[in-house]
C-alpha positions as CSV (number, residue, x, y, z in Angstrom):
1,X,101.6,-21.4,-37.3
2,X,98.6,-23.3,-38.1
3,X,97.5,-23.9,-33.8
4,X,98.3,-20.8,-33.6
5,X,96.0,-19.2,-36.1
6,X,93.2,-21.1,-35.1
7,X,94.3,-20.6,-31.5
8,X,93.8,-16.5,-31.7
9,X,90.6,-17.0,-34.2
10,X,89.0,-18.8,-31.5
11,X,90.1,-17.1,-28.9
12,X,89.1,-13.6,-30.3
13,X,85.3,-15.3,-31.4
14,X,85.0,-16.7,-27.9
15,X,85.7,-12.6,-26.3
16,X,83.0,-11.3,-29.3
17,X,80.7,-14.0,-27.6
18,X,80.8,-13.1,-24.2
19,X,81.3,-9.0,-24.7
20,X,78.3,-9.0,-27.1
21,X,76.5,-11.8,-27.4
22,X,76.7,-13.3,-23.5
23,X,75.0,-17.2,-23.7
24,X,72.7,-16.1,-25.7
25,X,73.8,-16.8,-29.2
26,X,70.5,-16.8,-32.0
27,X,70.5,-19.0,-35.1
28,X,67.6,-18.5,-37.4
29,X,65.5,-21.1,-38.3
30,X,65.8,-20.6,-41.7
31,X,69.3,-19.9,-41.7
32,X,70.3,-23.5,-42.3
33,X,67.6,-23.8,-45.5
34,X,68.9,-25.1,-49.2
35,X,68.2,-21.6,-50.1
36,X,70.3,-20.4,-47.6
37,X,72.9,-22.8,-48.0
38,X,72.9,-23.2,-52.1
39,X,73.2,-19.3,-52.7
40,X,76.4,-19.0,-50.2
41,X,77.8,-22.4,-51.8
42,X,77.2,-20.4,-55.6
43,X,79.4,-17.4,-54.1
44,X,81.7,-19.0,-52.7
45,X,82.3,-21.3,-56.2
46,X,82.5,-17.9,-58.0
47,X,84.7,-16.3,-55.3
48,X,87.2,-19.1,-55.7
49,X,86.7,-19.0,-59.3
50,X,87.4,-15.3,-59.6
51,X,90.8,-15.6,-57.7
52,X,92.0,-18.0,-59.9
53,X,90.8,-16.4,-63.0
54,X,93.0,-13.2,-62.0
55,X,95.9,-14.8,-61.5
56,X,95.6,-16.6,-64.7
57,X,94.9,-13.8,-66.8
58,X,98.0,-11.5,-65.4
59,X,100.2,-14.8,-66.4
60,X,98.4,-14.6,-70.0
61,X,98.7,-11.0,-70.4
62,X,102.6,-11.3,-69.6
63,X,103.1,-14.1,-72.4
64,X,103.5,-16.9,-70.5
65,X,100.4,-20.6,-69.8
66,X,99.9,-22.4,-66.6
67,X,96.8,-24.5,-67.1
68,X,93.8,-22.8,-65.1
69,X,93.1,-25.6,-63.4
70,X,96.4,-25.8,-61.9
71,X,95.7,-22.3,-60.9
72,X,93.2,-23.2,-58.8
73,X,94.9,-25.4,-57.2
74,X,97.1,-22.5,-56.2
75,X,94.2,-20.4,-55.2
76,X,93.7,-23.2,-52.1
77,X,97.5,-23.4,-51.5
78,X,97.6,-19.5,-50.9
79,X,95.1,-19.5,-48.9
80,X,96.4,-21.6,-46.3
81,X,99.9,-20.4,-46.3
82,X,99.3,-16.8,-46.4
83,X,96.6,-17.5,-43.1
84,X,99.5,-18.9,-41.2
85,X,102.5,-16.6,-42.1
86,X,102.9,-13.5,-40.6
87,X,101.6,-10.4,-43.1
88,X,100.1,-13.0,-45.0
89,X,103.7,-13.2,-47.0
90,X,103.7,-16.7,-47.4
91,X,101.2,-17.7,-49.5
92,X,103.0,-15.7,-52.9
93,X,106.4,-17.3,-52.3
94,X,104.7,-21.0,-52.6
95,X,102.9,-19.7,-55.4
96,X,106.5,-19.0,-56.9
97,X,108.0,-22.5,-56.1
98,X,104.7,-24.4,-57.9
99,X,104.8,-21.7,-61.2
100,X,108.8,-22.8,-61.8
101,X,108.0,-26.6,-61.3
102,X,105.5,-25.9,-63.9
103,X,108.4,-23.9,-66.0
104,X,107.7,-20.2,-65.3
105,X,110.9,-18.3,-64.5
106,X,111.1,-17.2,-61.1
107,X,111.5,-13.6,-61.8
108,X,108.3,-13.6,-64.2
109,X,106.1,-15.7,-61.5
110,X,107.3,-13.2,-58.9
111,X,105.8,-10.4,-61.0
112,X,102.7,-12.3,-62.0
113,X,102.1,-12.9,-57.8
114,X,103.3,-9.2,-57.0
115,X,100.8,-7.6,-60.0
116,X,97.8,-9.8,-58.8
117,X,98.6,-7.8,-55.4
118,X,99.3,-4.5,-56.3
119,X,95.9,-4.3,-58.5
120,X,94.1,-5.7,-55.7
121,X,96.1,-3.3,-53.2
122,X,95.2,-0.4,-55.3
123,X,91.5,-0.5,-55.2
124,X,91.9,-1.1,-51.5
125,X,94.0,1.4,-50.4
126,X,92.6,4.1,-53.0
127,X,89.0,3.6,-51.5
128,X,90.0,3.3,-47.6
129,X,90.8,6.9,-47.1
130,X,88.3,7.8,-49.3
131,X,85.6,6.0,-47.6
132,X,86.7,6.8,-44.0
133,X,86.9,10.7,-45.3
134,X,83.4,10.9,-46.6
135,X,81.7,8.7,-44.4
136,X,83.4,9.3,-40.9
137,X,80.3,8.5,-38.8
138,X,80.1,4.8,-39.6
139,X,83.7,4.5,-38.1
140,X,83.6,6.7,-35.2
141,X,83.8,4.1,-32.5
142,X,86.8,2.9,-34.2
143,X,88.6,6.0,-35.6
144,X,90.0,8.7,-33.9
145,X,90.6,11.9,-35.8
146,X,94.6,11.5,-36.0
147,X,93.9,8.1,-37.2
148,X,92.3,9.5,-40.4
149,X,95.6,11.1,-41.4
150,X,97.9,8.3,-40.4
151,X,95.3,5.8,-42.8
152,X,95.7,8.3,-46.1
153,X,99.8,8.8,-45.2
154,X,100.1,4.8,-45.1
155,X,98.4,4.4,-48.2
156,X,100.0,6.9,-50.0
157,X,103.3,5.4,-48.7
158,X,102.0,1.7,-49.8
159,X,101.4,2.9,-53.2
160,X,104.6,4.5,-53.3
161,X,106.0,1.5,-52.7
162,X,104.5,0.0,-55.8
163,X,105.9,2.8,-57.9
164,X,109.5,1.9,-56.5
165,X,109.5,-2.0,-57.2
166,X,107.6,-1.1,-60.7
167,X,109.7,1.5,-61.9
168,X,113.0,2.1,-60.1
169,X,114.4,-1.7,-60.0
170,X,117.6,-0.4,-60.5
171,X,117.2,1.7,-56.9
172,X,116.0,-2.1,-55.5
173,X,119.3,-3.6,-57.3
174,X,121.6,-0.9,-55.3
175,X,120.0,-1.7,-51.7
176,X,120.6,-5.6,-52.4
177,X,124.5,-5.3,-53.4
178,X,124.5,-2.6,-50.3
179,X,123.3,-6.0,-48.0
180,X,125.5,-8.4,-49.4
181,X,128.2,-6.5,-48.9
182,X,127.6,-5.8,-45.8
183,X,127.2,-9.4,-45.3
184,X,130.9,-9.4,-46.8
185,X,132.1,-6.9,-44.5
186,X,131.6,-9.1,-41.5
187,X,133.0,-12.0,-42.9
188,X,129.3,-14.2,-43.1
189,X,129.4,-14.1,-47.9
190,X,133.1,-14.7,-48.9
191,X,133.8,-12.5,-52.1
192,X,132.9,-14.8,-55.3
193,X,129.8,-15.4,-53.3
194,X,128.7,-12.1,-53.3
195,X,129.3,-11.8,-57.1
196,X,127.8,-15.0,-58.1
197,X,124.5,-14.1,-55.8
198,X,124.3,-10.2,-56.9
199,X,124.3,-11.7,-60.2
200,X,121.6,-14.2,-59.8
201,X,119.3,-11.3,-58.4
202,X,119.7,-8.9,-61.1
203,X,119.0,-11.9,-63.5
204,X,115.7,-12.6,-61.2
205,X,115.1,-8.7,-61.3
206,X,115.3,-8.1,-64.4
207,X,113.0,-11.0,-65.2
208,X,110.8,-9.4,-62.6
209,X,111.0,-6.2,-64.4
210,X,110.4,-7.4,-68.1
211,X,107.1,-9.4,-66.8
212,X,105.8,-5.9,-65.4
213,X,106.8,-4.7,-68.9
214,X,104.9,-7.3,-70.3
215,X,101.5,-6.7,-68.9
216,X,101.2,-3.0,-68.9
217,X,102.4,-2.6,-72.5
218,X,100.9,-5.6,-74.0
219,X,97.2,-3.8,-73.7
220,X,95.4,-7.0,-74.3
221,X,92.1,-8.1,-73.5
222,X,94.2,-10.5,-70.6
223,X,95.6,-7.6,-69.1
224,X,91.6,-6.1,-68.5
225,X,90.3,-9.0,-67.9
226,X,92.7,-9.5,-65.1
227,X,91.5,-5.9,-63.3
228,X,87.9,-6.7,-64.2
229,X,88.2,-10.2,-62.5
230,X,89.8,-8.3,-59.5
231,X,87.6,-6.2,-59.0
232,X,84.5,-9.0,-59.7
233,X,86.5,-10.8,-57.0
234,X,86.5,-8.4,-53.7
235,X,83.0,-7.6,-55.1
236,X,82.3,-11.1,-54.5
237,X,84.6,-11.3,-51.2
238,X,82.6,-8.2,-49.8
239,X,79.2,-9.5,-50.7
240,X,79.7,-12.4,-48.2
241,X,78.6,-10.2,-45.3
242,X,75.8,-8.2,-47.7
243,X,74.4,-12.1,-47.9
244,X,74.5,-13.1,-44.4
245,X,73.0,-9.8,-43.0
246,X,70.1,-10.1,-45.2
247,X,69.4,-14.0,-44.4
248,X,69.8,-13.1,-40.4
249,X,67.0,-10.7,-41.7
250,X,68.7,-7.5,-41.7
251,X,68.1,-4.7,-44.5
252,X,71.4,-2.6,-43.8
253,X,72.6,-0.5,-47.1
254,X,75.1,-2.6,-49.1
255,X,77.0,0.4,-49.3
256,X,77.9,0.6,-45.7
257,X,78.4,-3.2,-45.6
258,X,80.8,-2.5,-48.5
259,X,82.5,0.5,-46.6
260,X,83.1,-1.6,-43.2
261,X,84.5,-4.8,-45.6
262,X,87.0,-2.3,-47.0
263,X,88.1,-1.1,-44.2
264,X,88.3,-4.6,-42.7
265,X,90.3,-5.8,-45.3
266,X,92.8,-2.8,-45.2
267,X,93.8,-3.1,-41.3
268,X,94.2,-7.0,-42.4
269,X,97.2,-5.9,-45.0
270,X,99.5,-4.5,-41.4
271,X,98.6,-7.4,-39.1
272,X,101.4,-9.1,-38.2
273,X,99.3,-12.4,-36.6
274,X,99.2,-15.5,-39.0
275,X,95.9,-14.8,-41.2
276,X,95.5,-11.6,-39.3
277,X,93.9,-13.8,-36.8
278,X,92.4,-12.0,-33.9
279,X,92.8,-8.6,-35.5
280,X,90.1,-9.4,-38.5
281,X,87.5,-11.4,-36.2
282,X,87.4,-8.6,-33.3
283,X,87.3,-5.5,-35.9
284,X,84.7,-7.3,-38.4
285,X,82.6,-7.8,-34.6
286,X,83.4,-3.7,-33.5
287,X,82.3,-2.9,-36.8
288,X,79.3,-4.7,-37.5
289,X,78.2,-4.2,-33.9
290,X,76.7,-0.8,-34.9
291,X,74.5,-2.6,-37.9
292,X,73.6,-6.0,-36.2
293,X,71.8,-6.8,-32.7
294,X,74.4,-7.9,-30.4
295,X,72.8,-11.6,-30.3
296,X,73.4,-11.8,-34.0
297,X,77.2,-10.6,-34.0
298,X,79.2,-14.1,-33.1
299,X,76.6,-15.7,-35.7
300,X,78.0,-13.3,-38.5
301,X,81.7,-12.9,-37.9
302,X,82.1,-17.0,-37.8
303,X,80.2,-17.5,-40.8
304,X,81.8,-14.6,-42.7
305,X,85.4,-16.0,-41.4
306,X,84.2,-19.8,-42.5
307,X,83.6,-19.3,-45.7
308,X,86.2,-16.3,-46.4
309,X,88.9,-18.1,-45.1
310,X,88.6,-21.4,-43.1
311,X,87.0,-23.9,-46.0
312,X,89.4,-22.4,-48.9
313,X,92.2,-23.1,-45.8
314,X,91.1,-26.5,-44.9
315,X,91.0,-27.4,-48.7
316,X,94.4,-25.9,-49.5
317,X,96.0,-27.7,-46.4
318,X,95.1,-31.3,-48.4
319,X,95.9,-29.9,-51.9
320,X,99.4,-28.7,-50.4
321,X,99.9,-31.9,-49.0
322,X,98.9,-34.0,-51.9
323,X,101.3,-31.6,-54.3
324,X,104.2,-32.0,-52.0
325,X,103.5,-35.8,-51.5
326,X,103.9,-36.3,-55.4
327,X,106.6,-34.1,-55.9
328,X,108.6,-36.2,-52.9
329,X,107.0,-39.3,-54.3
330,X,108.2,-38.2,-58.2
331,X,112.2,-37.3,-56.9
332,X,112.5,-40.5,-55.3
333,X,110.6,-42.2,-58.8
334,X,113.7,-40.5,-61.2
335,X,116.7,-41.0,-57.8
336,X,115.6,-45.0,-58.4
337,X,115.6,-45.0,-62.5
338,X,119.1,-42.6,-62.2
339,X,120.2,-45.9,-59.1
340,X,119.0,-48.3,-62.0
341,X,120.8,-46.7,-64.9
């Protein structure tokens, strides 16, 4: 999944090249300067930074301490598996195995992962429509008029979504007994099975349910902080491309940066290639086409891809490694004392 991500990033930056670009590829001379350089390194501490802080402050808010450095090592380790698993679905459900080894329930680690998303998903899909609605010239190369309807529908259907594994867990309990018995039915979950598995899920659940409890009615400062940080963080995630216009010398509004980053980002949450490979690079390029000169486009989308996503991927592919080495390395440790014993 790995090749292949890579594979259709590549592929997708070497079509922007020759569709825009041609041979002719420009790289400033001053693009490669210690101010250059030291002012994308500070944003790209703070952006990393800022994903780990909201994580750890939805884990606070619900009760519950994983140390914040150990958070940021889980910042790296999402980002690589969610960039090669399909939908990005990945990356939470490794989140979930490292929070238990560090002796957070699974249900409550679940909620902690799924809140961090649904606050982020929120802002986005509450400001896509709302962008594309009031400003539909910046997207007319890319937006037919149908498509305006069918953006607002799937976001209203995404946040409905939210409401349902919030609020009607019960309704999420029915359609999981509904599966395993149907799994019954056909002879593949023998009877006690089914029981001891239907219970195991509503324990989960309702672990699930009480850490969503937890944050929203425990109104602490951990709970704000955690939408504050949020929102700090896709501020900083957006700025990326605000940064590298003006340094290829480009005085575009941040505003409409902001708006096609948005907009970006919200076609990324349906695309089903590992990363969103392919789908991000050629509709950051379409996009960005209409504010940049076409020599300048390849320059931009691989240095807003390398530092959005390919150094926080290369980083958590040795931190994954090194976690899963010493967990391996730590069984075998306590098999030999148990062989000893």
């Amino acid at each position: 999944m790995a090749v292949l991500f890579f594979a259709l990033s590549f592929a997708t930056i070497y079509i922007i090249r020759h569709s825009f670009s041609g041979t002719q590829v420009r790289i400033p001379s001053n693009f490669l300067s210690l101010h250059v350089i030291g002012s994308l390194t500070v944003l790209l501490l703070l952006y990393f930074l800022a994903d780990g802080l909201r994580l750890y402050c939805i884990i606070r808010a619900m009760g519950s301490r994983i140390g914040f450095i150990y958070i940021i090592k889980l910042v790296f380790i999402n980002i690589f598996v969610s960039n090669v698993t399909p939908f990005a679905t990945g990356g939470g459900l490794v989140q979930i195995y490292f929070m238990k080894q560090r002796g957070m329930p699974i249900g409550e680690a679940t909620a902690a992962t799924s809140i961090r998303t649904i606050i982020a998903g929120l802002i986005i899909f509450t400001l896509t429509p709302i962008i594309i609605w009031f400003e539909p010239n910046l997207f007319r190369i890319f937006f037919q008029k149908n498509i305006f309807y069918i953006v607002t529908i799937f976001s209203c259907l995404y946040l409905a979504g939210f409401w349902i594994i919030i609020f009607r867990i019960k309704t999420i309990k029915r359609f999981i007994y509904l599966a395993l018995y149907v799994l019954n039915v056909f002879k593949l979950l023998p009877r006690p099975r089914l029981r001891s598995l239907f219970l195991r899920f509503c324990y989960e659940l309702d672990l699930f349910s009480a850490g969503f409890k937890k944050y929203f009615r425990s109104g602490s400062i951990w709970a704000i902080l955690s939408i504050a940080s949020t929102a700090f963080f896709l501020l900083l995630l957006f700025s990326f491309s605000v940064l590298l216009a003006r340094f290829l010398g480009y005085e575009v509004p941040i505003w409409t940066i902001l708006s096609f980053e948005v907009v970006v980002t919200f076609f990324m949450y349906f695309t089903p290639t590992p990363g969103a490979a392919g789908v991000a690079e050629g509709g950051y390029g379409l996009l960005f086409a209409q504010l940049v000169q076409e020599k300048d486009i390849l320059l931009l989308t691989l240095s807003w891809r390398f530092l959005t996503i390919y150094v926080g991927l290369i980083i958590g592919i040795f931190i994954i490694y090194r976690e899963i080495f010493n967990h391996r390395r730590a069984a075998r440790k306590l098999d030999l004392n148990r062989g000893l014993a």
